[in-house]
KEFIDO-895380 format. One record per residue: residue number from 1; x, y, z of N, C-alpha, C in turn; chain. Coordinates in Angstrom, 1 decimal. Layout:
! KEFIDO-895380
REC    i     npx     npy     npz    capx    capy    capz     cpx     cpy     cpz  ch
REC  NUM       X       Y       Z       X       Y       Z       X       Y       Z   A
...
END
This chain:
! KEFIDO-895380
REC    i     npx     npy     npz    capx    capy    capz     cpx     cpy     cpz  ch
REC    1     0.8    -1.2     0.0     0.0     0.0     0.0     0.9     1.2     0.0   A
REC    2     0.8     1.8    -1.2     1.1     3.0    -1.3     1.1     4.3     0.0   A
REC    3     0.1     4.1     0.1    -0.9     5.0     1.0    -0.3     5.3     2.0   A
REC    4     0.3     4.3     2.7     0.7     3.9     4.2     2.0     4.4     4.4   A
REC    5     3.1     4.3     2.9     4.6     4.8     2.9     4.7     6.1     2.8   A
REC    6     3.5     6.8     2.1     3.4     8.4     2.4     3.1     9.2     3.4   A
REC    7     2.4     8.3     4.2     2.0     8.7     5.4     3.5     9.6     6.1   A
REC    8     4.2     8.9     6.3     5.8     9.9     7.1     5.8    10.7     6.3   A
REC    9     6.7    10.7     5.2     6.6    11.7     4.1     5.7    13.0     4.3   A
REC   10     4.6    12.2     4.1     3.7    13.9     4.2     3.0    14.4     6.0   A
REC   11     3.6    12.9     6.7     3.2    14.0     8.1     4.4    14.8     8.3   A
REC   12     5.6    14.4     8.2     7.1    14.8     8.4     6.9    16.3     7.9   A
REC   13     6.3    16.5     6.7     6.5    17.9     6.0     5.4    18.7     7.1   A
REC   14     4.4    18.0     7.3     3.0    18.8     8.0     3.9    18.8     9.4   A
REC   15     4.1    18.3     9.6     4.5    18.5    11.4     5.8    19.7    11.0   A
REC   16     6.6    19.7    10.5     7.8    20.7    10.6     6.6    22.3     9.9   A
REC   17     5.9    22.1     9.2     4.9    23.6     8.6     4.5    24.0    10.1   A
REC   18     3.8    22.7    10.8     3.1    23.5    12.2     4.1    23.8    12.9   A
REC   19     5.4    23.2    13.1     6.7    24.0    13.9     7.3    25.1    14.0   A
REC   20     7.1    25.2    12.4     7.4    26.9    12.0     6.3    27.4    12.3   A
REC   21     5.0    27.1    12.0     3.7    28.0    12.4     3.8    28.5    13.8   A
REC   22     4.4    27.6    14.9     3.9    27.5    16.7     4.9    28.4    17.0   A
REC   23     6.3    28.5    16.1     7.3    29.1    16.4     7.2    30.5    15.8   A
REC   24     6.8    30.8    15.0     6.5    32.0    14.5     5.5    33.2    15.3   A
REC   25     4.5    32.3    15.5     3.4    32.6    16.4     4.0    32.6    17.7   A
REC   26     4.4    31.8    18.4     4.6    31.9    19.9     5.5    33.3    20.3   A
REC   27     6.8    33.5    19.0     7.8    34.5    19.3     7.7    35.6    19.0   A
REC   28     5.9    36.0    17.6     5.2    37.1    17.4     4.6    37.3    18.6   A
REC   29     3.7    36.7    19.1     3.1    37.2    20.4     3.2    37.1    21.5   A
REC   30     4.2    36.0    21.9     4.8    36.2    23.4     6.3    37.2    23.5   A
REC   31     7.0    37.6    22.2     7.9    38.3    22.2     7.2    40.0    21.7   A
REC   32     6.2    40.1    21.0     6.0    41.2    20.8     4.6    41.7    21.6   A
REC   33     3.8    41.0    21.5     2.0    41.4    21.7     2.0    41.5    23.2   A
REC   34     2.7    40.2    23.5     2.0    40.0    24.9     3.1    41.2    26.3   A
REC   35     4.3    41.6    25.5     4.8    42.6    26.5     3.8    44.3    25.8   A
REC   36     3.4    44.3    25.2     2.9    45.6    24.7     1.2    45.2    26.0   A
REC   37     0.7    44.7    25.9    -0.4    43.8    26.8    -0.2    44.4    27.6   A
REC   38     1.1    43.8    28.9     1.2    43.6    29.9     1.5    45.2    30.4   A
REC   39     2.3    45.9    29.2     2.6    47.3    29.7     1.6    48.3    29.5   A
REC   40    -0.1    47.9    28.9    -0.7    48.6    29.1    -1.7    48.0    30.5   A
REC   41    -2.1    47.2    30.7    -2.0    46.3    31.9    -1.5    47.5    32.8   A
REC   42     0.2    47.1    33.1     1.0    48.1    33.9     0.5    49.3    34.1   A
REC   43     0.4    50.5    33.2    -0.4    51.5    32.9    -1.6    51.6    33.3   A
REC   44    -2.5    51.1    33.6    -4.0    50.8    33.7    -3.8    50.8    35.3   A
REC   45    -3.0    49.8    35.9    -2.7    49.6    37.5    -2.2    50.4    37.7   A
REC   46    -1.1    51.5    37.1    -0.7    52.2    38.0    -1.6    53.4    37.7   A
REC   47    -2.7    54.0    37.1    -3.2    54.9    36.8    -4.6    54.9    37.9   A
REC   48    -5.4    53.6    38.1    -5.6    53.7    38.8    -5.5    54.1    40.0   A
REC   49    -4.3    53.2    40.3    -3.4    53.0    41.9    -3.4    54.4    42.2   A
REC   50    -2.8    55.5    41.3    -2.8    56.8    41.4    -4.4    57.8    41.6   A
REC   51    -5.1    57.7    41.3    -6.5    57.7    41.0    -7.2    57.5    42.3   A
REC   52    -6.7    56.2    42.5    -7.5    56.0    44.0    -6.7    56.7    45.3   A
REC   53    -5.0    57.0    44.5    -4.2    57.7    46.0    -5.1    59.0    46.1   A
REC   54    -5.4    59.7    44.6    -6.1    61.4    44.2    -7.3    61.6    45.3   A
REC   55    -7.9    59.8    45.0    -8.8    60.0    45.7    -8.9    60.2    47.3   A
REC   56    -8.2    59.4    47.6    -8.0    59.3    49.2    -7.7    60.2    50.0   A
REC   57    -6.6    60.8    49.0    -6.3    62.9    49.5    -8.0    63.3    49.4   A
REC   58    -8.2    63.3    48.3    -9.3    64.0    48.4   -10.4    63.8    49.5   A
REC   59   -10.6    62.6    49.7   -11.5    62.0    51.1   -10.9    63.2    52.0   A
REC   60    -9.4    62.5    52.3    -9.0    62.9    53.7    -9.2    64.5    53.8   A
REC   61    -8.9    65.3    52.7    -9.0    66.7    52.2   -10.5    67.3    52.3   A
REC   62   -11.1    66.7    52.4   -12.6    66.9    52.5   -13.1    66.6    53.8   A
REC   63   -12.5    65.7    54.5   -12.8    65.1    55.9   -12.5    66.3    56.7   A
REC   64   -11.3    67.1    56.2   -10.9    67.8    57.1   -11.4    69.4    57.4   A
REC   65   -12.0    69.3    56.0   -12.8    70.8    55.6   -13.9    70.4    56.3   A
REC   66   -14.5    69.4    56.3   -15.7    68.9    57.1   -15.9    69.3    58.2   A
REC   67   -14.5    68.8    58.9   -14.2    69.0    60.3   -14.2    70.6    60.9   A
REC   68   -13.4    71.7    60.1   -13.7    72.6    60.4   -14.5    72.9    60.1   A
REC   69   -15.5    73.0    59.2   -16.9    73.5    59.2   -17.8    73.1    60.5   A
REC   70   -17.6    71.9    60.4   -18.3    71.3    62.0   -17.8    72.5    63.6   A
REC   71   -16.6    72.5    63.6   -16.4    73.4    64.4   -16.5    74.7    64.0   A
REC   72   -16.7    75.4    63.5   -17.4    76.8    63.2   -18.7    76.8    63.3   A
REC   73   -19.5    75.7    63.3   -20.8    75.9    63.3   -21.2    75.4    64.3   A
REC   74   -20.4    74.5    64.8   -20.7    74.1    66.6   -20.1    75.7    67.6   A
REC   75   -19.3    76.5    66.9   -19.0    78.0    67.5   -19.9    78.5    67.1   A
REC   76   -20.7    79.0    66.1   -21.6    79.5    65.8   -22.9    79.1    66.3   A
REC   77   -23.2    78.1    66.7   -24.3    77.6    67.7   -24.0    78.3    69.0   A
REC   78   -23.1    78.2    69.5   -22.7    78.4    70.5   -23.0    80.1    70.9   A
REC   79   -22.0    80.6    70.0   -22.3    81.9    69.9   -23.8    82.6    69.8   A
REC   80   -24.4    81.8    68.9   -25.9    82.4    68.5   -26.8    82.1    70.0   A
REC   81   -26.2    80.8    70.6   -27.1    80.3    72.0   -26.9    81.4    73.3   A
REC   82   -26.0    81.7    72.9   -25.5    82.8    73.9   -26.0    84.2    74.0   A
REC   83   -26.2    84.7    72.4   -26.8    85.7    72.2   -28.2    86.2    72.6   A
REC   84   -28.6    84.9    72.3   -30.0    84.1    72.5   -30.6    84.2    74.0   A
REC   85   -29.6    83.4    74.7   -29.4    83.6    76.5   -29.9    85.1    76.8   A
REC   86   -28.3    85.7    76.3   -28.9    87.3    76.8   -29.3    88.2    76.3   A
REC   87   -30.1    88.1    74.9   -31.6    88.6    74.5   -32.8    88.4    75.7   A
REC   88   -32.3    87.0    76.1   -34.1    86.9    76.6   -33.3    87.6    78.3   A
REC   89   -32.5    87.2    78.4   -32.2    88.3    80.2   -32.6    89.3    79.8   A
REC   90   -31.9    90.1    78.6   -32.4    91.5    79.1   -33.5    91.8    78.7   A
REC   91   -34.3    90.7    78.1   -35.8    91.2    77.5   -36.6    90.7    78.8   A
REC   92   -36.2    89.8    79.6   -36.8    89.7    81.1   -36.1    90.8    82.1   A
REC   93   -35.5    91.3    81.7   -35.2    92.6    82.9   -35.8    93.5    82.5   A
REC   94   -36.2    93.5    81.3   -36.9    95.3    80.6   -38.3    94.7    81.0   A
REC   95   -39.3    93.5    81.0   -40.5    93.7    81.2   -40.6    93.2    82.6   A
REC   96   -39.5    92.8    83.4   -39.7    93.0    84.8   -39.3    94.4    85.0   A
REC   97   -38.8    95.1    84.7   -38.4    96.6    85.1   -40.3    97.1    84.4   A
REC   98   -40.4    96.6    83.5   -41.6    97.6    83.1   -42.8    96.8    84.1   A
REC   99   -42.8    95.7    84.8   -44.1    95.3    85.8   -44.1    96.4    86.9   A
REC  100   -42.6    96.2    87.5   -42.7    96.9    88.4   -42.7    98.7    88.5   A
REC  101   -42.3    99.2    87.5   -43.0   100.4    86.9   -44.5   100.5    86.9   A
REC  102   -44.9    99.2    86.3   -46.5    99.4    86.2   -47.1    99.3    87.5   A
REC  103   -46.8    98.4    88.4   -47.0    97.8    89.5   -46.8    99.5    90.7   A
REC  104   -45.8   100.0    90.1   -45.8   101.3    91.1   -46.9   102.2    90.9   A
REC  105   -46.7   102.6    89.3   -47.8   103.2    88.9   -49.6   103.2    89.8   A
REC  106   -49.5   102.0    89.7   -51.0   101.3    90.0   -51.0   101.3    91.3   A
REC  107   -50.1   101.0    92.1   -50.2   101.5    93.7   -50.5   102.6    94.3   A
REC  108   -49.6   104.0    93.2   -50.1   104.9    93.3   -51.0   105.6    93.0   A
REC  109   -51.6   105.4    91.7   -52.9   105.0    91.6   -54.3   104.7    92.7   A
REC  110   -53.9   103.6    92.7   -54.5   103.2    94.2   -54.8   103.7    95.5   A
REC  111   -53.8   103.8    95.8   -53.6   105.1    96.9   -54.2   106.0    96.7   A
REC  112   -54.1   107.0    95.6   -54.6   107.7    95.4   -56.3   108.0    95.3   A
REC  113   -56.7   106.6    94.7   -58.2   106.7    94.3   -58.9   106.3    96.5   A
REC  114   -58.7   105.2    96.9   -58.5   105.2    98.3   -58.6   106.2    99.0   A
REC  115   -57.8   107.6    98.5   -58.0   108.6    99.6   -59.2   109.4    98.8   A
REC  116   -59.3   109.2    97.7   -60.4   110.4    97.2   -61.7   109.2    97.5   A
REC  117   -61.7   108.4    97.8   -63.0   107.5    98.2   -63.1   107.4    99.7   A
REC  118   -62.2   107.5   100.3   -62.2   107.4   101.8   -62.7   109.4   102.0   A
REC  119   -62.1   110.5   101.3   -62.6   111.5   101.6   -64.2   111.6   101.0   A
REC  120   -64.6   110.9    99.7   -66.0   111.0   100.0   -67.1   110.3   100.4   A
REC  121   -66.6   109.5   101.0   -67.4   108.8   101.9   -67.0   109.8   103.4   A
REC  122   -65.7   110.3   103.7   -66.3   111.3   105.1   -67.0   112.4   104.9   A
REC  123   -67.1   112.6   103.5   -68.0   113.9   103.0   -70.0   113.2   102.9   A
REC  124   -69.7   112.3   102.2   -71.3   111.9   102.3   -71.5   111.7   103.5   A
REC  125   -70.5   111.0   104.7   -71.2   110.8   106.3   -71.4   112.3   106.9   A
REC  126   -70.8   113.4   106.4   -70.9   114.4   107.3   -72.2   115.0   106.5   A
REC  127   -72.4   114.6   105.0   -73.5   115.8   104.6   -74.7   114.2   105.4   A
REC  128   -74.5   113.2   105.2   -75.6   112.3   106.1   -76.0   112.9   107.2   A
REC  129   -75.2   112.9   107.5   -75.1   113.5   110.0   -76.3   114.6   109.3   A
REC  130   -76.3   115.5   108.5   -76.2   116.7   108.3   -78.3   116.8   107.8   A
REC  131   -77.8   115.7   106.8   -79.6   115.9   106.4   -80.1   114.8   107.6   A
REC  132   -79.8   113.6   108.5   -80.3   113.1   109.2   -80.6   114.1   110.5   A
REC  133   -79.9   115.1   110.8   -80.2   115.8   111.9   -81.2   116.9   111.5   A
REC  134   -81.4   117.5   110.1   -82.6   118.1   109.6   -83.7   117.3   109.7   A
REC  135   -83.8   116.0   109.1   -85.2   115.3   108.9   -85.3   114.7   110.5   A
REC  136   -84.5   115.1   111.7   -84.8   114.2   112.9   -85.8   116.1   113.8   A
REC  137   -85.3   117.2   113.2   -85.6   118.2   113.3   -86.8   118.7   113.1   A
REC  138   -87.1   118.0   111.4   -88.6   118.4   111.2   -89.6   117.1   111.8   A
REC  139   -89.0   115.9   112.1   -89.9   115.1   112.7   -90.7   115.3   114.0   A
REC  140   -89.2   116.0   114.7   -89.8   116.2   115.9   -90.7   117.7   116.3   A
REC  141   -90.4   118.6   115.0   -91.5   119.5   115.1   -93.3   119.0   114.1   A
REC  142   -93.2   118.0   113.9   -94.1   117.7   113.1   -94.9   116.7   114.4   A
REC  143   -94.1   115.6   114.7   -94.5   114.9   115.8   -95.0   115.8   117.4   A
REC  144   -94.0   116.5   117.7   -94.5   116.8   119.0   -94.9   118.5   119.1   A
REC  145   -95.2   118.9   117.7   -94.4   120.7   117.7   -93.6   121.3   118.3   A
REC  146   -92.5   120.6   118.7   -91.6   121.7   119.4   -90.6   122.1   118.5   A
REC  147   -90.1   123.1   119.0   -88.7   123.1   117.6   -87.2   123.0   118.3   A
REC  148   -86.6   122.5   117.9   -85.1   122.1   118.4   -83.8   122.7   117.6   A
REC  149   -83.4   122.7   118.2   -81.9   123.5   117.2   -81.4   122.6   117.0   A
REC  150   -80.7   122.8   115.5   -79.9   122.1   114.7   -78.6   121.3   115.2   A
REC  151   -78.4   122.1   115.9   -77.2   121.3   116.6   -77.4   120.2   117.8   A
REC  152   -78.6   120.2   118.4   -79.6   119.2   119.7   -79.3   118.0   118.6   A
REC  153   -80.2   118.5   117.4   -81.1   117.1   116.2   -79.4   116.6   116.5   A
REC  154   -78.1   117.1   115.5   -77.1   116.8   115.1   -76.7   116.0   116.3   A
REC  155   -76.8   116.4   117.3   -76.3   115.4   118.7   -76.7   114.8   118.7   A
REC  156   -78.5   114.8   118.8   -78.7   113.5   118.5   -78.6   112.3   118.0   A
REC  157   -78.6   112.8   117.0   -78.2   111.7   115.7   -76.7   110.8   115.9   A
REC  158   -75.5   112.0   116.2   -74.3   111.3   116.7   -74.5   110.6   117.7   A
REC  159   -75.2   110.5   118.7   -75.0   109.3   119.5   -76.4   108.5   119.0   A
REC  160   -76.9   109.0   118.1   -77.8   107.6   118.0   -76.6   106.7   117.1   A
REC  161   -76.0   107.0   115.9   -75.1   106.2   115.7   -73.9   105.7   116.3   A
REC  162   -73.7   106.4   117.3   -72.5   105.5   118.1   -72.9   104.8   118.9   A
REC  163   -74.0   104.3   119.5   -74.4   103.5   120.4   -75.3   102.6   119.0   A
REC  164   -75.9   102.9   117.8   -76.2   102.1   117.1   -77.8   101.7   117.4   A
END
């Protein structure tokens, strides 16, 4: 069989074609492709690596502006609570100062209205005494005809009210 003696022959030639193929190919792209790969690879890692360092400043860079802002506005709380405090003291001293302004006022006031009510009330008891010792005057000239002086009736009357 023919067939069978060609066989080496033509694998011999096919196996040395794919040796130069494996070898051509392996030293194109493991000598050229695959370092061009790797060094953008490289590039890629360190671009991020840097990227995430940009970032981490920036965290920490921001954390710290954060921080001061927090303490200016915890001072500004502070400050405003304070202000706050002594708004309302002295807005409680001006309307306690203004009670007891008013509170004077109105005592005096008071006092005052007290004595003009205490004087007319000694003014109605004396003009009372006054017509009570007239109508005790005409009674007893009506009742018994006699006539009495005004000042008898007026006595009378005073101790009729002080004995009651």
């Amino acid at each position: 069989m023919p067939q069978i003696s060609q066989i080496a022959a033509t694998y011999a030639s096919q196996i040395f074609w794919l040796l130069v193929t494996f070898g051509i190919l392996y030293f194109g792209i493991g000598k050229m492709m695959v370092p061009r790969v790797i060094a953008t690879v490289d590039a890629r890692e360190g671009r991020i690596a840097g990227d995430l360092a940009a970032a981490e400043q920036a965290r920490l860079a921001a954390d710290t502006v954060e921080e001061a802002w927090r303490v200016k506005m915890d001072e500004a709380r502070a400050a405003a609570l304070a202000e706050t405090s002594a708004a309302k003291a002295q807005a409680a001293k001006a309307a306690e100062s203004q009670v007891k302004s008013a509170d004077a006022e109105l005592a005096e006031r008071l006092a005052h209205h007290d004595l003009a009510v205490g004087n007319a009330k000694a003014s109605a008891m004396l003009n009372l005494q006054t017509v009570a010792a007239e109508v005790a005057q005409d009674l007893v000239a009506k009742v018994s005809g006699l006539t009495v002086s005004i000042d008898a009736a007026a006595d009378a009357v005073r101790r009729s009210n002080a004995h009651g």
